[in-house]
Biopython code that builds the backbone (N, CA, C, O; Angstrom):
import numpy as np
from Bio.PDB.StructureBuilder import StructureBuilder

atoms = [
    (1, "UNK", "N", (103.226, 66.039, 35.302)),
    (1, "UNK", "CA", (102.836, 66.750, 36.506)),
    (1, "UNK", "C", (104.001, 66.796, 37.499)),
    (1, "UNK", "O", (104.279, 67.612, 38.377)),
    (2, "UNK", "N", (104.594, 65.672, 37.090)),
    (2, "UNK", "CA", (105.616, 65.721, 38.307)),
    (2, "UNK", "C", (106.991, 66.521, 37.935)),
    (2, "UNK", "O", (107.776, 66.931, 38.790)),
    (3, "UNK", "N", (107.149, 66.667, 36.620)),
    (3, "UNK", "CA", (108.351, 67.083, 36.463)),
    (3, "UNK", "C", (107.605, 68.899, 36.729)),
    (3, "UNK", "O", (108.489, 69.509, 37.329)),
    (4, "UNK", "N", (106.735, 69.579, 36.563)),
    (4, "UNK", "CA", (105.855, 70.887, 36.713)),
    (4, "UNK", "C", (106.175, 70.904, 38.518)),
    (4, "UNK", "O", (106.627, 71.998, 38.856)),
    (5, "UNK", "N", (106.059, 70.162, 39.391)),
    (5, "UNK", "CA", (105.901, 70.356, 40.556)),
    (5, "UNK", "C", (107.962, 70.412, 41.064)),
    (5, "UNK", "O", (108.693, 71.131, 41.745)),
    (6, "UNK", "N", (108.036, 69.712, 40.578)),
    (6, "UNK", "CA", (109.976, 69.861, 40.172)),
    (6, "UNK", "C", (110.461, 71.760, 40.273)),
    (6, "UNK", "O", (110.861, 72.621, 41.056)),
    (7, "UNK", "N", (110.004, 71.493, 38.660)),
    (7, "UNK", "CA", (110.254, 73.102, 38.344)),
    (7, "UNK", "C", (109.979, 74.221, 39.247)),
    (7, "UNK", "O", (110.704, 75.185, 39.494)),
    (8, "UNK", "N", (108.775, 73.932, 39.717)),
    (8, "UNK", "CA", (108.092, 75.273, 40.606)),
    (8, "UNK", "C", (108.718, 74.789, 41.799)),
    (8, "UNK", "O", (108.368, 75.668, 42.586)),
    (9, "UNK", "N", (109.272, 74.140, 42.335)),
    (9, "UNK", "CA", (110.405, 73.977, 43.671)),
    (9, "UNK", "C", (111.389, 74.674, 43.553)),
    (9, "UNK", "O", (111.712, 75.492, 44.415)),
    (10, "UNK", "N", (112.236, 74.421, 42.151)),
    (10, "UNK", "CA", (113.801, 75.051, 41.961)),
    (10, "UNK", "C", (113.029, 75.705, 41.889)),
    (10, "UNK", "O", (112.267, 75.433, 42.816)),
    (11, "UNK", "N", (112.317, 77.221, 40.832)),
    (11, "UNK", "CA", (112.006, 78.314, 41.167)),
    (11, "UNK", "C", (111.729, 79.091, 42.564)),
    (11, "UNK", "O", (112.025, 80.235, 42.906)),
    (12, "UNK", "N", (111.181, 78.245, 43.115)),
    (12, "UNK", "CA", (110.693, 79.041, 44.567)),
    (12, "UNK", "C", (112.056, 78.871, 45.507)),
    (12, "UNK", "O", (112.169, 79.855, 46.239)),
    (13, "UNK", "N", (113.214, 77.814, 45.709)),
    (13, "UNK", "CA", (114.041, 77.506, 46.176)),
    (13, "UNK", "C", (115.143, 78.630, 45.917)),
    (13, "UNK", "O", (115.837, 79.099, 46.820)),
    (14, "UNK", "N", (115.237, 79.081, 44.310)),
    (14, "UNK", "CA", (115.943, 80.138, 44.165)),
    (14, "UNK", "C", (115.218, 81.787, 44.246)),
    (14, "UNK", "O", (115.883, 82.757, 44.611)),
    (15, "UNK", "N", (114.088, 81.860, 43.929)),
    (15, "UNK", "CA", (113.319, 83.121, 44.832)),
    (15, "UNK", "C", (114.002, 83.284, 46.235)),
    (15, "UNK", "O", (114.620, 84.263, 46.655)),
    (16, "UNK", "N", (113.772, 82.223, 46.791)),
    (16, "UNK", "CA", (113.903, 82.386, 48.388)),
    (16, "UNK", "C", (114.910, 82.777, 48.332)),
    (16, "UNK", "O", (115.130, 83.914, 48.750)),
    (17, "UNK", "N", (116.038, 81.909, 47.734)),
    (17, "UNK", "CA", (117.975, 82.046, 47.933)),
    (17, "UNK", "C", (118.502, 83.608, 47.621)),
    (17, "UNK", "O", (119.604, 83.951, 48.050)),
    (18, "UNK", "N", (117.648, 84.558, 46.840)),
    (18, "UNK", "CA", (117.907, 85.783, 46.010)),
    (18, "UNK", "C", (117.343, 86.421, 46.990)),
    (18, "UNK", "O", (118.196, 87.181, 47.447)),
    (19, "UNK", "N", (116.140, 86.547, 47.693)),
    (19, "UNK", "CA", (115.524, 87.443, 48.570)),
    (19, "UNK", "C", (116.265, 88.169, 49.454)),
    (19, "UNK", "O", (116.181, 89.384, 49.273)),
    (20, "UNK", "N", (117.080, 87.756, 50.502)),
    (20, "UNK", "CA", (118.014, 88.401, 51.040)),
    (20, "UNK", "C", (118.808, 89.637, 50.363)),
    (20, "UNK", "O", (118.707, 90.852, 50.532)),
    (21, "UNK", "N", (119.587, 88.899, 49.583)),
    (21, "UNK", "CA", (120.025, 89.873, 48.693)),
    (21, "UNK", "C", (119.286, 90.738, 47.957)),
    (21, "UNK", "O", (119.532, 91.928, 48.156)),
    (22, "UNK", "N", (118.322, 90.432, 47.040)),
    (22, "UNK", "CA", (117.558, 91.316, 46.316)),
    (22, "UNK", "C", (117.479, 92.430, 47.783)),
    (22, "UNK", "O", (118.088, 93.471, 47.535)),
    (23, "UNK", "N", (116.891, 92.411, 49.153)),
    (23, "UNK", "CA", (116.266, 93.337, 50.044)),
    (23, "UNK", "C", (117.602, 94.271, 50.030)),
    (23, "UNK", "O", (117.610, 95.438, 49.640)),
    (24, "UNK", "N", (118.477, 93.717, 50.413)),
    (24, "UNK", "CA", (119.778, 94.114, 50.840)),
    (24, "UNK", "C", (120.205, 95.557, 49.848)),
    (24, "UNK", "O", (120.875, 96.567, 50.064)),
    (25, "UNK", "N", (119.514, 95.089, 48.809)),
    (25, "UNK", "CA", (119.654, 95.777, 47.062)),
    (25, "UNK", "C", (119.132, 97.068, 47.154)),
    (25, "UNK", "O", (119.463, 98.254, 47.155)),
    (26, "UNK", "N", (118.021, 96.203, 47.244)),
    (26, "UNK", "CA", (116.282, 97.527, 47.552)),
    (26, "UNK", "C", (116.417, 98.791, 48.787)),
    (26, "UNK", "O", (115.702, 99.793, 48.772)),
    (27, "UNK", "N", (117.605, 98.486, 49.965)),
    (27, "UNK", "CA", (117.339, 98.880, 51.391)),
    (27, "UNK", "C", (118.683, 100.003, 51.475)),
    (27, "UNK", "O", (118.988, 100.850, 52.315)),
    (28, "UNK", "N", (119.438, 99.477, 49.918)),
    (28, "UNK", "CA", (120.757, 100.630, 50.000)),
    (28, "UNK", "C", (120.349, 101.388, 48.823)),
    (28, "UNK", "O", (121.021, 102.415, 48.729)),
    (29, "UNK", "N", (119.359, 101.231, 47.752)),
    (29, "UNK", "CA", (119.143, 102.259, 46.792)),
    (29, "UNK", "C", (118.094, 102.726, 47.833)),
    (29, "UNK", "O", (118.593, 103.764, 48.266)),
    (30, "UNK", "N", (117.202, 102.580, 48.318)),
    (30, "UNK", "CA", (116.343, 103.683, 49.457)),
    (30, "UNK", "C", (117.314, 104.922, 50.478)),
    (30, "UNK", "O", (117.003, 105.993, 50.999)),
    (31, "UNK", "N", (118.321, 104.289, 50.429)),
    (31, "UNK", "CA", (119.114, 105.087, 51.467)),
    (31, "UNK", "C", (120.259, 105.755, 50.047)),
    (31, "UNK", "O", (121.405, 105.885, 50.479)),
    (32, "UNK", "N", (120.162, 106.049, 48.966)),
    (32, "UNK", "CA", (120.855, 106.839, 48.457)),
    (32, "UNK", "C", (119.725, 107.349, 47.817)),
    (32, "UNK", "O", (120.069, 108.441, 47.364)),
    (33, "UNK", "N", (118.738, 107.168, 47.584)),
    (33, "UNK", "CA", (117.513, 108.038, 47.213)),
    (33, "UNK", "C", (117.441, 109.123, 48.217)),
    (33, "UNK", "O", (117.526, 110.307, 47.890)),
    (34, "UNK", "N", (117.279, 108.713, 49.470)),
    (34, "UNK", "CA", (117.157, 109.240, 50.717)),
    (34, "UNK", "C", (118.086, 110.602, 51.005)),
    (34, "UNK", "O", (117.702, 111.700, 51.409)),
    (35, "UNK", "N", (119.790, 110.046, 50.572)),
    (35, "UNK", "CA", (120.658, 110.951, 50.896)),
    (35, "UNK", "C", (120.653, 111.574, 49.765)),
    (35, "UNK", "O", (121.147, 112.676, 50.003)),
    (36, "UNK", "N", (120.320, 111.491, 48.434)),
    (36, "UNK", "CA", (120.037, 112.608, 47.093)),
    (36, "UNK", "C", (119.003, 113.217, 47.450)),
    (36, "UNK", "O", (119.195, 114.418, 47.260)),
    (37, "UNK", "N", (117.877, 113.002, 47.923)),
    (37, "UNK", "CA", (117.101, 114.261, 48.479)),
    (37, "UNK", "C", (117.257, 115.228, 49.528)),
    (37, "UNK", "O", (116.738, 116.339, 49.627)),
    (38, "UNK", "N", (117.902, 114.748, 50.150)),
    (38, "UNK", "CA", (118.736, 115.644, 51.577)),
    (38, "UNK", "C", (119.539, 115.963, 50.895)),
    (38, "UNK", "O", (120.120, 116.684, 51.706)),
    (39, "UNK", "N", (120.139, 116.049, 49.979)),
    (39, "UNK", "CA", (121.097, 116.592, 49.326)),
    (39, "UNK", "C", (120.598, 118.066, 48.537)),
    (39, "UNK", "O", (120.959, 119.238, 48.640)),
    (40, "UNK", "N", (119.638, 117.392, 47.753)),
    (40, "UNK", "CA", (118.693, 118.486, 46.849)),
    (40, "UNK", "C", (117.966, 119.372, 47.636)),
    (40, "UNK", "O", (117.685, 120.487, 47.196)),
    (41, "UNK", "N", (117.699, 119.087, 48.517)),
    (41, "UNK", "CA", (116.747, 119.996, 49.620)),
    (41, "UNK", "C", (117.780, 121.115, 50.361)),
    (41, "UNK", "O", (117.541, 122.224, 50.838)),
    (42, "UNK", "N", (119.037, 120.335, 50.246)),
    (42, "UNK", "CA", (120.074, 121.260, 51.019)),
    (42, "UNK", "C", (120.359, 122.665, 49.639)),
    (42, "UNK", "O", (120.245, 123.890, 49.691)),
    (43, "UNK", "N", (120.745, 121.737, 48.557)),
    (43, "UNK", "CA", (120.651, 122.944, 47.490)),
    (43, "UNK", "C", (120.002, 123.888, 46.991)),
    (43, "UNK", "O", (120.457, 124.857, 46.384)),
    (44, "UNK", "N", (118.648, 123.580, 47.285)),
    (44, "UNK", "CA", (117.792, 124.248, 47.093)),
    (44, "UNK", "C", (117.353, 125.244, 47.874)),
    (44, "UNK", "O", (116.936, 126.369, 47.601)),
    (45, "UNK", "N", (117.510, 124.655, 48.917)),
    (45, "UNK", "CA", (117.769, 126.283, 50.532)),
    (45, "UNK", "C", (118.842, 127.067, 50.380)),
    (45, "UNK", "O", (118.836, 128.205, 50.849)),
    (46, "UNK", "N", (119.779, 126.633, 49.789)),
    (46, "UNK", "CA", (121.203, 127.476, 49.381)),
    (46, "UNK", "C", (120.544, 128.152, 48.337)),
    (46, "UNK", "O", (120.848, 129.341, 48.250)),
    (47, "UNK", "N", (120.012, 127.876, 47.803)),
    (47, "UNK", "CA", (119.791, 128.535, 46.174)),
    (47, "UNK", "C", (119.072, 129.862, 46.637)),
    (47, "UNK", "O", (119.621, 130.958, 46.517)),
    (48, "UNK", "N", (117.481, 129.655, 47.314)),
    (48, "UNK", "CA", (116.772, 130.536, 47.630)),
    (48, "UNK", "C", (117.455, 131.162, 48.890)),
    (48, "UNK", "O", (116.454, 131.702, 49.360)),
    (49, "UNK", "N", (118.222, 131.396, 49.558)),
    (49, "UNK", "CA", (118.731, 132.080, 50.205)),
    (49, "UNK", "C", (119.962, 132.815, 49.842)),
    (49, "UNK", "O", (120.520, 133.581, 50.627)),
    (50, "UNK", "N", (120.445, 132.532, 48.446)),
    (50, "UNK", "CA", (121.027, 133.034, 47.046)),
    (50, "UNK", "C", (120.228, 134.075, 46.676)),
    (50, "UNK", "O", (120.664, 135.198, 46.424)),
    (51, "UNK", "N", (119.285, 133.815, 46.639)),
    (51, "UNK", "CA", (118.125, 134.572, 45.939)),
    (51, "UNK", "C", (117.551, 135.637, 46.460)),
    (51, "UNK", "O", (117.266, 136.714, 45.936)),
    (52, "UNK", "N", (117.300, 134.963, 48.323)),
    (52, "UNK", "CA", (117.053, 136.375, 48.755)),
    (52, "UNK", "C", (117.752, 137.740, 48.856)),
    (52, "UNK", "O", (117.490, 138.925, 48.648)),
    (53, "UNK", "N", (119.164, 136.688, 49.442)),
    (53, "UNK", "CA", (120.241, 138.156, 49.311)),
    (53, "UNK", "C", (120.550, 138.810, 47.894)),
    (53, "UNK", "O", (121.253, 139.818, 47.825)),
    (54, "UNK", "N", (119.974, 138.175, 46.701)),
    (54, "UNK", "CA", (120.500, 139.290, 45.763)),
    (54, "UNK", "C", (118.783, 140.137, 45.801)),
    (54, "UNK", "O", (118.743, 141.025, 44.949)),
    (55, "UNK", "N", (117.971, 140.053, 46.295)),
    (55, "UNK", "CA", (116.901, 140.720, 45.971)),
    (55, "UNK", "C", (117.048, 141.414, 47.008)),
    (55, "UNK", "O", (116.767, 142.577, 46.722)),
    (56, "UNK", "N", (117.469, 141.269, 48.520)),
    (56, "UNK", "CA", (118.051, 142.316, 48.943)),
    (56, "UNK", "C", (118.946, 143.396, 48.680)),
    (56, "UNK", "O", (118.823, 144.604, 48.882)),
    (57, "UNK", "N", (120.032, 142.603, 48.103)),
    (57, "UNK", "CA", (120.943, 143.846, 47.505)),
    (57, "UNK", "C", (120.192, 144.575, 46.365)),
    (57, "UNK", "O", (120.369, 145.791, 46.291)),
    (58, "UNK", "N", (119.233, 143.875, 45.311)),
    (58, "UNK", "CA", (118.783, 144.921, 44.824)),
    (58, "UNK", "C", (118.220, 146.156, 45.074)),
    (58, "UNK", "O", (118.519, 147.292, 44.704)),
    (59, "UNK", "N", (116.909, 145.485, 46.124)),
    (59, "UNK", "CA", (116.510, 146.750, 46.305)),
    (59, "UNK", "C", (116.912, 147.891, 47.427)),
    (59, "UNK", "O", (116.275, 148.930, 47.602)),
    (60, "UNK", "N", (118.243, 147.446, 48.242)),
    (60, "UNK", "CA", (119.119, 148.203, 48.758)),
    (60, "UNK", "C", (119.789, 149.054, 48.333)),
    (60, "UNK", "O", (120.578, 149.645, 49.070)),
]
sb = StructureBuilder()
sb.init_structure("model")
sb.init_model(0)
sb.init_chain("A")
sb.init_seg("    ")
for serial, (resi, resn, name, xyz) in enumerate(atoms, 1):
    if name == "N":
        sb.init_residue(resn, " ", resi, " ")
    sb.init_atom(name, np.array(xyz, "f"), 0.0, 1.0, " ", f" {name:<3s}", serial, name[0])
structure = sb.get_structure()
């Protein structure tokens, strides 16, 4: 029992020690998720405004 209550200390001792970091991890792939969709959203307004002007020139 005692060596079980051991173990689950170092585990939780190194959970804790990683947490920081792990967030740190989690909080800069959110912010390049973030800037690839502002990215894609920007392309995609380029695209359809691609689109309109050739359907303008078509039927011009």
């Amino acid at each position: 029992m005692k060596k079980i209550c051991i173990l689950a200390l170092i585990a939780v001792t190194q959970i804790v020690a990683c947490a920081p970091a792990a967030k740190d991890e989690l909080e800069a792939k959110d912010k390049r998720i973030a800037d690839l969709e502002r990215q894609l959203q920007g392309e995609q307004r380029k695209r359809g405004e691609e689109e309109t002007l050739r359907a303008e020139v078509t039927v011009a």
